[in-house]
MARLUMLUM-633571 format. One record per residue: z, x, y of N, C-alpha, C in turn. Coordinates in steps of 0.05 Angstrom, whole numbers, plus 5000, padded with zeros to 4 digits. Each point is the difference from the previous one (the first is absolute). Example, Ala and Ser with C-alpha at 12.3 -4.5 7.8 and 13.67 -1.06 7.14 Angstrom:
% MARLUMLUM-633571
515652644886500049825024500050185024 498649935021500150165024501449855022 
This chain:
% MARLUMLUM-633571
302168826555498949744995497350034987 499649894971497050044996498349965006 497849994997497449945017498549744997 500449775013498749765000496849974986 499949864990497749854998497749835017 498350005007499049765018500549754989 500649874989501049764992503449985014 501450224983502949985018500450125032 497050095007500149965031499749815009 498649854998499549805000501749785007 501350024973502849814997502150045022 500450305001501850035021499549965030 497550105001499349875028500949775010 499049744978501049795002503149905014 501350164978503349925000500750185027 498750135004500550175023500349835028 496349764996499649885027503249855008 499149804965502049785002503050115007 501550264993502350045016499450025029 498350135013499149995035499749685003 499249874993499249654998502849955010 501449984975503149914993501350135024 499850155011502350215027499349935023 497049895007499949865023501749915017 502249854991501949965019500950205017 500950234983501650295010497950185020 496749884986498650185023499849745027 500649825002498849865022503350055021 501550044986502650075012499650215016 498650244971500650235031497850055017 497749815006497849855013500749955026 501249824994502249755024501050325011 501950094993501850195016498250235008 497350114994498850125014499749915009 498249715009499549905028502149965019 502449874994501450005018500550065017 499950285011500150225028497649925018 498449904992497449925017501549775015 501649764994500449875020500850095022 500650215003500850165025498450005020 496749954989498250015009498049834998 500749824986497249824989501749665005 501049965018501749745004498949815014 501949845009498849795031500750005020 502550215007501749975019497950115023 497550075000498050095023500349735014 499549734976498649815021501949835001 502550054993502349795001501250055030 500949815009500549965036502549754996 501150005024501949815001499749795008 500949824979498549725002500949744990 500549815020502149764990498949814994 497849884980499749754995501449814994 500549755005501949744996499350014965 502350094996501349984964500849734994 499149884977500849714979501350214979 502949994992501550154981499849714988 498850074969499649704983502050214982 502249744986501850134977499249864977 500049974981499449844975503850004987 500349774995504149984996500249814982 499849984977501549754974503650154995 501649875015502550044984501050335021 499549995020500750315006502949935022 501349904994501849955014502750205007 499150254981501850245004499350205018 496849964996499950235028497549975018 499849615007497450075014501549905033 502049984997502050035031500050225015 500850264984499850305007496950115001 498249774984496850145010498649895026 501549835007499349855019501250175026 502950045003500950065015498950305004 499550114988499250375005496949945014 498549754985497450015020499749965022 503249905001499749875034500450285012 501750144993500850275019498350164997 497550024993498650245003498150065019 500050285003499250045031497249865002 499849795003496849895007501449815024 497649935017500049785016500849744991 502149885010501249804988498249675000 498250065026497749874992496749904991 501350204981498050124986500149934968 502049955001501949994971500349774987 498949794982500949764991500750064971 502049924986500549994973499349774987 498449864981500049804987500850054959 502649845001500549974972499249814992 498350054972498449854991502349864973 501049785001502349974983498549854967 500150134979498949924979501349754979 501149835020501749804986501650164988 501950105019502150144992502649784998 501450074973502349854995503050094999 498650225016503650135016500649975025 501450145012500650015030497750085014 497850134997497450075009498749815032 500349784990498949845024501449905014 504249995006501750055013500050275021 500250194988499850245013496650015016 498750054993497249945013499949745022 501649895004499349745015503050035016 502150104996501550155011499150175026 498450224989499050285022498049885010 498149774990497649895018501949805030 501349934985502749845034500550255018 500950194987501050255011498050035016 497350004993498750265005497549835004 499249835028498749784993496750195007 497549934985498150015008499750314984 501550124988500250294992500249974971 501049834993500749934968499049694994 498550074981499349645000500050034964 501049744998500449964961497349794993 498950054980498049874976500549994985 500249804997501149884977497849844982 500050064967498549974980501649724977 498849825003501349904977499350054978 497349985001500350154964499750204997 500950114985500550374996499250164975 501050284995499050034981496850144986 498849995018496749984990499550315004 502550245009499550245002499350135035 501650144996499350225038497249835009 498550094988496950005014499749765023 501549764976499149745011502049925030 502950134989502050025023498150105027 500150224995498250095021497849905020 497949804980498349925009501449795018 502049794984500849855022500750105030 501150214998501150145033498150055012 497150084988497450205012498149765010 500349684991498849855004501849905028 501650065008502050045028499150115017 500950274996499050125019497750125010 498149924984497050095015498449735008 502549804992498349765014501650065033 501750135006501050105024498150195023 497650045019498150185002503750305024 502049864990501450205011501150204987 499949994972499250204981498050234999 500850265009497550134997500550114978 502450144988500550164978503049834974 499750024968501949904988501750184992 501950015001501950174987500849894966 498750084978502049834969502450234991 501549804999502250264992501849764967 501850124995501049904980502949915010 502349864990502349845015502050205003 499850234982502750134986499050275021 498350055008499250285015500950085023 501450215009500850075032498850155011 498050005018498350095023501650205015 500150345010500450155011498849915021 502450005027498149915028497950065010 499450244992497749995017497650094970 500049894986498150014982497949745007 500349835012497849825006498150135025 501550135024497850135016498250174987 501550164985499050274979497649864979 499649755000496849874984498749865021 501149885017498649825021498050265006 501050255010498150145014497950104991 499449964968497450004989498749784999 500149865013498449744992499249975032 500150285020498350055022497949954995 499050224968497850034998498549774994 498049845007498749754985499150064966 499950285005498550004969502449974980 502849975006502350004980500349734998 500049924969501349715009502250004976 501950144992502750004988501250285007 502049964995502450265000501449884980 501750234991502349864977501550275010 502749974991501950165008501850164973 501950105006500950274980502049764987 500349844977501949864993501950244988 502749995013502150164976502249914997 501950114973501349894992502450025009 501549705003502550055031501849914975 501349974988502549754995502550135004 501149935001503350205012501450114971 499549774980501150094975497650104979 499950235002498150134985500750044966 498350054993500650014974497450214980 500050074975498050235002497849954993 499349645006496849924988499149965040 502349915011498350045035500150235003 501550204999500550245005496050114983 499849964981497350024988497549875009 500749795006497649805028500250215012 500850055025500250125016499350295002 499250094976498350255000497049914997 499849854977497149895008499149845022 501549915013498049965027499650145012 502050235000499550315017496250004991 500350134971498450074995496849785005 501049684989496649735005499650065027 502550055015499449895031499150175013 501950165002500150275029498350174993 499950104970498350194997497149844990 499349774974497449934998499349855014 501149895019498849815023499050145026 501850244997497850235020497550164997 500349964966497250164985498249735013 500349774993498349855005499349815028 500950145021499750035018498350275006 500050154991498050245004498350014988 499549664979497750024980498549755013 501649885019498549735012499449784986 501449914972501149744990502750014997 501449794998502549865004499749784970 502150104982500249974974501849715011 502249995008500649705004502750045022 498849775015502550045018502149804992 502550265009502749834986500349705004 500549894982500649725007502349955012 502450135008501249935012500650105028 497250145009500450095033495850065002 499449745014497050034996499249825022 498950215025499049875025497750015007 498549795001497049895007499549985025 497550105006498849865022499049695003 499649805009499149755000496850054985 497850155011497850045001499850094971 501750174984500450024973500449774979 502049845008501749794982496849805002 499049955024497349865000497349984991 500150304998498150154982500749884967 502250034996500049934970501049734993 498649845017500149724999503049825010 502550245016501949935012502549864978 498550164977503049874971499650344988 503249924987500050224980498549874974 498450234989499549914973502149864979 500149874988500549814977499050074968 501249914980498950114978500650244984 500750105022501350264986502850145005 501050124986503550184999500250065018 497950085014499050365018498849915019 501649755022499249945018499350185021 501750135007499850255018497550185003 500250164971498450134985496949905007 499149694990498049905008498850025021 501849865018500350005034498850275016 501650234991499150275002497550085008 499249864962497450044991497349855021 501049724999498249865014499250165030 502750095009499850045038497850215000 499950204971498650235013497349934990 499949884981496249814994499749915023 501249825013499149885028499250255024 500250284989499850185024502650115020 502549864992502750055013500750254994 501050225017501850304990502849814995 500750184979504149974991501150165003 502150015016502150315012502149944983 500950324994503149914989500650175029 502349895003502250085020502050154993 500150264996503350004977502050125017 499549925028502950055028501149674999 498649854985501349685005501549984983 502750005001501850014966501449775004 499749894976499949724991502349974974 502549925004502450044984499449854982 500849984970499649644982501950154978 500949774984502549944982497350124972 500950194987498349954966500949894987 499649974970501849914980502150274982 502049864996502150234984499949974983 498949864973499349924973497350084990 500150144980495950044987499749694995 501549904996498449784989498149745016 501850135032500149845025496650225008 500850225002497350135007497749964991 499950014963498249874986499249795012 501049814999498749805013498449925024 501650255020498950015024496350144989 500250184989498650205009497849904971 501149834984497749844982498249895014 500749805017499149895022497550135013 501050185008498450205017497050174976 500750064982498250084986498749794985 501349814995497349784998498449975007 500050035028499449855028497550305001 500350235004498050194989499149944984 500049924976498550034973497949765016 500749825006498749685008498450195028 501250025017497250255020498850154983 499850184978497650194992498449784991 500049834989498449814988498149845034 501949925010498549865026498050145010 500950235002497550255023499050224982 499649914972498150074976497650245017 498649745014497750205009500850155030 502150045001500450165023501250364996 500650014985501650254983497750204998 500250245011498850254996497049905016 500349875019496849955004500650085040 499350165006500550115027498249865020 500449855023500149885016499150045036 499149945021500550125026501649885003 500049804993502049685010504150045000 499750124986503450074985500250184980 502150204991500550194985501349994976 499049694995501549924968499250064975 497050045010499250124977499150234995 502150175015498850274998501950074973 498650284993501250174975502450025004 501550105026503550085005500849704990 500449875009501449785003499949864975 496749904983500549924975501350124980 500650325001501350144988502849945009 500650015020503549984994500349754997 498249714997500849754990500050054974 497650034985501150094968501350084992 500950245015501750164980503749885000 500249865018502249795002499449734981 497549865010500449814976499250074978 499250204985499350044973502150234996 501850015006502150295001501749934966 500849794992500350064973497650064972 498349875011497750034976498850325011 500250155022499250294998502650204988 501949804999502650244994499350004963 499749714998498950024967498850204990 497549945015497150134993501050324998 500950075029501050334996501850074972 501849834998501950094967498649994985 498849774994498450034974498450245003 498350015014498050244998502050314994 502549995021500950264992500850034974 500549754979501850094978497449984985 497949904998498250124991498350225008 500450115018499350325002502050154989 502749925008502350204977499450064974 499849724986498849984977497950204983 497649985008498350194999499550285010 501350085031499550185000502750065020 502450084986503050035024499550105019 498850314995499750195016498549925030 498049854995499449805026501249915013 501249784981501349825013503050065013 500550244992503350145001499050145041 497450125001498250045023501049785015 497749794993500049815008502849825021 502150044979502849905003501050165019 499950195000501550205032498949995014 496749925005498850005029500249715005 500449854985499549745010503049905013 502650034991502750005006500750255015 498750265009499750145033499649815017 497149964995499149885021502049725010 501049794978501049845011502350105014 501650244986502450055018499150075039 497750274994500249985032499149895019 497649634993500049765013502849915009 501850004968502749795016501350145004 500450265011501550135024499650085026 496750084992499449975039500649705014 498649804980499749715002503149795009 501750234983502549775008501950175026 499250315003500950135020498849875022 497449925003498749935024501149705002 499949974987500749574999502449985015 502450204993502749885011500250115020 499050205012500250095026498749875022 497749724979499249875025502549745010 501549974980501949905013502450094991 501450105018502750114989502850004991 500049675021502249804986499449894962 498149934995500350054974499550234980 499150175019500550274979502650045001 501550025018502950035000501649834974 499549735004501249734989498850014960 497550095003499649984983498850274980 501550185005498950274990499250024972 503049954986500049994972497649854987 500049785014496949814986497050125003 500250155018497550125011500150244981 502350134991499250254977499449814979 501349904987499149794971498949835006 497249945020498449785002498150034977 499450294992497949994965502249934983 502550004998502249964974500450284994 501350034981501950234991498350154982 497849764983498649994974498250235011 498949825028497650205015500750315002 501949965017501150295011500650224977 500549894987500850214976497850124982 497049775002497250154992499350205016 500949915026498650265022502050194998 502250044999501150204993498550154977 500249914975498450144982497850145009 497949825013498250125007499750295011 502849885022499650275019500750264986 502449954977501750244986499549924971 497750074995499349934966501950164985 501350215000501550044985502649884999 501349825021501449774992499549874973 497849954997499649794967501650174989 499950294985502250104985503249864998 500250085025503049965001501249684998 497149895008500349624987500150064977 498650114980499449884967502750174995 500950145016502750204973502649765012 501049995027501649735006499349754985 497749894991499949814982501650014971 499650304995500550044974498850074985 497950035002496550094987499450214986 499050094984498550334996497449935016 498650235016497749965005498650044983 497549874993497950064987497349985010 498050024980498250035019498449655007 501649894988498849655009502749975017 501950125006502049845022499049975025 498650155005498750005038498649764994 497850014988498049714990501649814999 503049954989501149644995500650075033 501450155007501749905030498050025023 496950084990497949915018499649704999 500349934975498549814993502649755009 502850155003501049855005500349895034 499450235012499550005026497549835012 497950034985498349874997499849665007 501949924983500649665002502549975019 500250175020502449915013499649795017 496849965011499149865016500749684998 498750044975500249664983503149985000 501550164987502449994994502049945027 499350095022501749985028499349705003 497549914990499549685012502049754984 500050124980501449884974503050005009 500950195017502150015003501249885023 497949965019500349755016500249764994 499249864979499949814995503149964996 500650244981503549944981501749995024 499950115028500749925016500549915014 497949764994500149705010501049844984 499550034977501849824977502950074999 501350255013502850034991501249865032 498249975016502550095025500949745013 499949734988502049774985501949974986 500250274993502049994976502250045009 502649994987502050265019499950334995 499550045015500650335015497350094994 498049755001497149964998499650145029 501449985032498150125022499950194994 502650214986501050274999497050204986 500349874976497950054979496750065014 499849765010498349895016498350235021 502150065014499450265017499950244990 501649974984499750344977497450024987 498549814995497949944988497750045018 500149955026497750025023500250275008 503250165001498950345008499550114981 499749894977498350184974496750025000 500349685005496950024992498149935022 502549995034497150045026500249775001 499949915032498449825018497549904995 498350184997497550044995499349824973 502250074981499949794974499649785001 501949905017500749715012498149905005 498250115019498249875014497449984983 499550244980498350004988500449744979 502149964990500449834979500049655004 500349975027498949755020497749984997 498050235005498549904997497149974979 501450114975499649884976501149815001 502249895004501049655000497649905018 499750035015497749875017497049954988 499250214975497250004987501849734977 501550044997500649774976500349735011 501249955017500649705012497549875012 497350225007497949885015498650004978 499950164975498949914985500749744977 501850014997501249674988500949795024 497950005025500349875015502249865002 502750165001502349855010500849925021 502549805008499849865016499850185032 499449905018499250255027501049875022 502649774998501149965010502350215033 499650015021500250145019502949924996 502050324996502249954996502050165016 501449885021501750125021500950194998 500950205011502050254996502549945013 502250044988502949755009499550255026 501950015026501850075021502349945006 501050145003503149835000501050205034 497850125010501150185028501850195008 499350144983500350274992499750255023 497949985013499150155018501449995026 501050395009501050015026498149805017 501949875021498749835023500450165025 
């Protein structure tokens, strides 16, 4: 390689940062999974004790008439004190069977199930909610709320398994391990279901050993009274990311947030991208609308709470800005190719090493924390980067593979062939997002699901999600409509 210039050191330096910039994600990954093993040691279970506070299970229900019978009935059976236990469905002017069935099990089940009923409806979770919360804490027999979602099934004894942190006075939430139950699987739950391995069990333990709590699940999220009061006894309003907010607020007020991940919490996903998209647009809105809220809270370290420490603002960025760093890294690499291969050809095998042996310790450790879906879902957990991915780290690992690619193409080598299929490698990033998209546009069509899925183990999970949330920088920036939009159920999930 010839000998640089200070000017083209310079330059390269640059394109150098901006690929480390752009990979962020891959280093906060293998971050998270170095910490991980510390929860072994750095947890709550010291001060967690056994402990029954009188539970308000508030449901929020428009239209759930397929499975909030079977959510009802599993709460009744779980090992808690039976009077201890009230369920209140909060009914959202539901125009199905919803407030039949609910007024049904409240006869059944007098004093244990009680229905609320909303006439006007519509106005989004938050507000559902508030109506139930303006219930039961006008009750002083409320010490603790349980919010769960209609479609979710509670493992029996996953409610003792959070009650007993909220011994401590200084806890005022738990949220629990949500995973993916539905009996008819398919290979986009089968794909859920490795990432929650990985949001839940594994980064909800990093951040439990980092002492903030990024957001407790919305559909299994238990308060102390003294908490919900603290933050003025409503969920926030206003925003996607009710939860998320909520979170946020409990630990400004001085509240600790436990994840629980022995409390396993069953729920139905969606089997359509298009159904997911939507879900999970939702959800990154609802972030984009929090980084803006707590502007001045980001990177600014605290006694009070650990939100604004360095760990934690880092792995919020690098999730919500995870497509504009995947940019930033391609471009920069194809302009270091450009100018100087020999770098950038460097560059390209350490940077696709390294991602390979993050996502193999990372997805070895993930499924062994739970083994029913490593079992269930193996295949998804090897192609969770796509095929596109795996096949760069291959290169990486066996650079003389490229040969035997460019002669199977058909090729003569020359001495610019390594340079295009860098360069082609290069844009795969952009290119895998692009290719999510076509797989939302085809899988309407006929033999559109087929396509559809052939399309997601090429170009990664990871695509998917990245490419959400670029849809998410576009819709908040043409302030489109932000209408709170249901995720169907139809009750799916073993009971």
């Amino acid at each position: 390689m010839p000998e640089l210039t200070w000017i083209e050191t310079v330059v390269v330096v640059i394109l150098l940062l901006c690929v480390l910039i752009g990979t962020l994600p891959v280093v906060n990954t293998g971050l998270q999974f170095l910490m991980l093993p510390l929860h072994a040691f750095r947890n709550h279970y010291g001060k967690a004790a056994p402990y029954h506070p009188n539970v308000a299970v508030v449901i929020p229900a428009w239209n759930e008439g397929l499975v909030i019978g079977p959510a009802i009935e599993r709460l009744l059976q779980l090992e808690y004190p039976a009077e201890r236990l009230r369920v209140f469905v909060v009914d959202d002017a539901s125009t199905d069977d919803t407030p039949a069935i609910v007024q049904q099990k409240a006869a059944t089940y007098p004093g244990r199930v009680v229905h609320l009923r909303r006439e006007k409806g519509g106005e989004g979770k938050a507000h559902t909610l508030n109506h139930g919360l303006d219930v039961v804490l006008a009750d002083p027999w409320t010490e603790a709320v349980l919010i769960m979602d209609a479609d979710v099934i509670f493992a029996r004894d996953s409610l003792r398994k959070l009650t007993r942190h909220l011994a401590d006075e200084e806890v005022g939430a738990v949220t629990a391990y949500i995973a993916e139950g539905s009996r008819d699987r398919n290979y986009l739950t089968r794909f859920i279901a490795i990432e929650y391995v990985i949001g839940q069990l594994s980064a909800r333990r990093t951040q439990n050993v980092g002492g903030a709590i990024a957001c407790l699940a919305g559909g299994a999220q238990l308060h102390s009274r003294a908490n919900l009061e603290a933050i003025g006894g409503r969920i926030p309003t206003g925003t996607l990311a009710e939860d998320t907010m909520t979170t946020f607020e409990s630990q400004l007020h001085g509240r600790r947030m436990v994840f629980e991940p022995h409390a396993v919490v069953l729920a139905e996903e969606p089997r359509t991208i298009d159904s997911l998209w939507k879900q999970r647009l939702r959800w990154a809105r609802g972030n984009v609308q929090l980084t803006s809220i707590y502007k001045k809270l980001w990177f600014r370290p605290s006694r009070d709470h650990n939100l604004g420490s360095i760990p934690f603002g880092l792995a919020w960025f690098t999730i919500l800005l995870m497509p504009a760093l995947l940019l930033l890294a391609a471009t920069a690499m194809i302009v270091l190719l450009l100018l100087h291969s020999d770098v950038a050809e460097f560059v390209f095998r350490f940077m696709w090493i390294a991602a390979a042996a993050i996502y193999i310790f990372s997805m070895l450790y993930s499924v062994q924390l739970d083994p029913r879906i490593g079992r269930q879902s193996w295949r998804e957990a090897i192609m969770f980067p796509g095929l596109g991915a795996l096949i760069l780290m291959a290169l990486a690992l066996f650079p003389w593979a490229l040969d035997g690619l460019i002669g199977a193409a058909g090729q003569e080598s020359t001495e610019q062939t390594p340079v295009l299929w860098l360069l082609a490698f290069a844009l795969w990033g952009p290119v895998s997002m692009l290719g999510i998209w076509l797989a939302r546009a085809v899988e309407p069509l006929p033999a559109g699901r087929f396509f559809a899925g052939l399309l997601l183990y090429v170009c990664g999970y990871g695509s998917l999600l990245c490419a959400i949330t670029a849809d998410s920088y576009l819709k908040e920036w043409r302030r489109a409509d932000a209408s709170w939009i249901k995720t169907e159920k139809i009750g799916r999930v073993d009971s």
